[in-house]
N, C-alpha and C positions, 0 to 999 in steps of 0.2 A: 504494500500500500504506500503511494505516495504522501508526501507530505505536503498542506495544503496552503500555497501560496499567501493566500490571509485568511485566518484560523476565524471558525464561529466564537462568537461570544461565549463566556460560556452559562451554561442554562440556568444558572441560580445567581446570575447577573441581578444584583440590588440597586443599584446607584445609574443615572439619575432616577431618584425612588418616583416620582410625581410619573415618566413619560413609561418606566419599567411595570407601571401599573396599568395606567391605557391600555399599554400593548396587551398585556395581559389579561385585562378585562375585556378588551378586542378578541380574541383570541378564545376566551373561556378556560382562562389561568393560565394554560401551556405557550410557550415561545416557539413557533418552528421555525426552520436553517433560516430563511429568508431575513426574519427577525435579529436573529442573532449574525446575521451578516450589516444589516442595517443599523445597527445598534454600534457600529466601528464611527458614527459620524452620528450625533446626536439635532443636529438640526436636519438632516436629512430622514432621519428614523423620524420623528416630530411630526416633518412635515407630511411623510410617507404615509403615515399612522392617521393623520387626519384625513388626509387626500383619500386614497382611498377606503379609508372607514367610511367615509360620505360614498362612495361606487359604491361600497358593497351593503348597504346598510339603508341608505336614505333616499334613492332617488324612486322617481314614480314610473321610471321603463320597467315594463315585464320582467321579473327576474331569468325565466325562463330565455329572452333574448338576449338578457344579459351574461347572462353565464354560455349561452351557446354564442357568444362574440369573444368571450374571455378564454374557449377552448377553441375558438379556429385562431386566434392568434398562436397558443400555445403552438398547436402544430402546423402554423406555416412557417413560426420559427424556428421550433426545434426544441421548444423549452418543456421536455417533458414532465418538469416539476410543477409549472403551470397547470398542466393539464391532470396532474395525478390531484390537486387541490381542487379544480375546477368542474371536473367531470360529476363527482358527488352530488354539487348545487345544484347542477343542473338536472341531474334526474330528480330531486327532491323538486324543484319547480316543475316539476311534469315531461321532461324529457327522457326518453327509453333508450336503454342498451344500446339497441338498434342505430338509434340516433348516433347516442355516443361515439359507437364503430365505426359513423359514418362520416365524424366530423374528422374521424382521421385519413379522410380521402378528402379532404377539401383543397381545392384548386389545380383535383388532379379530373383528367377527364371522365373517370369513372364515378365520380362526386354521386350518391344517392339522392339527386332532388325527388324525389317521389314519395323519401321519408320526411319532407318538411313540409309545413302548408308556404305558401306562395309568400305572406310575409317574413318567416324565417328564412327560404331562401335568398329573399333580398338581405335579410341581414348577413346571410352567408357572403354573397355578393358585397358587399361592403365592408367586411372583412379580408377579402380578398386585396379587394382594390387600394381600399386602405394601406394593408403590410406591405403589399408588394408594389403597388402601383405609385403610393401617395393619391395622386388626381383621384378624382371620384367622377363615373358615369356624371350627368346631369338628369338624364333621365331617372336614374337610378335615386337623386337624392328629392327627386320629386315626386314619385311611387311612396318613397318612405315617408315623407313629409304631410302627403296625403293620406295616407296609412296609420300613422302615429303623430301628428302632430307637432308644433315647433318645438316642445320643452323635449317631449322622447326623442325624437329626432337627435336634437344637440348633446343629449345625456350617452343614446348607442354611440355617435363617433366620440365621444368623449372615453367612454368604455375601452373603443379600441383602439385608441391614441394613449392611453393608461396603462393599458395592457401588452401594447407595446416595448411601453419602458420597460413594464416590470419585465416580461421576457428577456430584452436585453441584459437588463441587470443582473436578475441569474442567471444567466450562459458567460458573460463576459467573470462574473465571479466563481463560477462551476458550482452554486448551490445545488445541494442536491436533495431530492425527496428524505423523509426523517428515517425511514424505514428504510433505504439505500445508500450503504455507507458509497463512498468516493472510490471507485478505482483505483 
């Protein structure tokens, strides 16, 4: 086993006590790798911890779209630790297996649209375009706008402009799932 170029935190991290409890109370006591990687930079951890506590926690998009945005970035990145957290929500918002399976063929030609209704595939679609493209259809962001409204609307590309970072963040740091130590 390698040794890991910037080491997690480690788990019984006390100090600073005020932001080591949010996390924590975010979380439901426990700290995982991503935490304990974010916790090397306390304004960063902070900000992280607010920012998306509010994605994951407060906004009025479907959770269901939200969590199936936050697994097609995972895997058009590469960030399978994204997607080992993500996949969960999502079937808990009513997404199946099936689904799940499917979103790991996203933006490949055998992509399953047939498991999504019409609105999730535009969100698939915009996931897409998003990670990889930047630009966005216009057409596409007019469907959706139609569909869901200005505030959903703003909240999904926010999602996967979000989820973005966090992917980058863990692959460029090598976090890894809590149950997979590190090669």
């Amino acid at each position: 086993m390698s040794e890991r170029l910037i080491p997690y935190q480690p788990m019984d991290l006390a100090e600073p006590a005020e932001l080591v409890a949010a996390i924590r109370k975010r979380r439901g006591g426990q700290f995982i790798n991503l935490d304990r990687m974010l916790l090397h930079s306390i304004p960063i951890a902070e900000g992280w911890n607010h920012f998306i506590g509010e994605i994951r926690n407060n906004l009025s998009l479907d959770p269901k779209l939200r969590e199936l945005a936050m697994c097609g970035v995972a895997v058009l990145n590469g960030a399978e630790y994204e997607f080992f957290h993500h996949a969960p929500p999502f079937k808990k918002a009513g997404g199946t297996e099936e689904q799940v399976q499917g979103l790991r063929l996203i933006g490949q030609p055998n992509f399953p649209k047939e498991l999504y209704s019409p609105l999730e595939n535009d969100a698939v679609d915009l996931t897409f375009q998003m990670t990889r493209n930047i630009k966005v259809d216009p057409e596409l962001m007019k469907r959706l706008q139609k569909a869901l409204g200005s505030t959903d609307t703003v909240e999904l590309v926010t999602v996967i402009a979000a989820y973005n970072m966090v992917s980058r963040f863990l692959i460029a740091l090598d976090v890894n799932p809590e149950d997979h130590p590190p090669a």
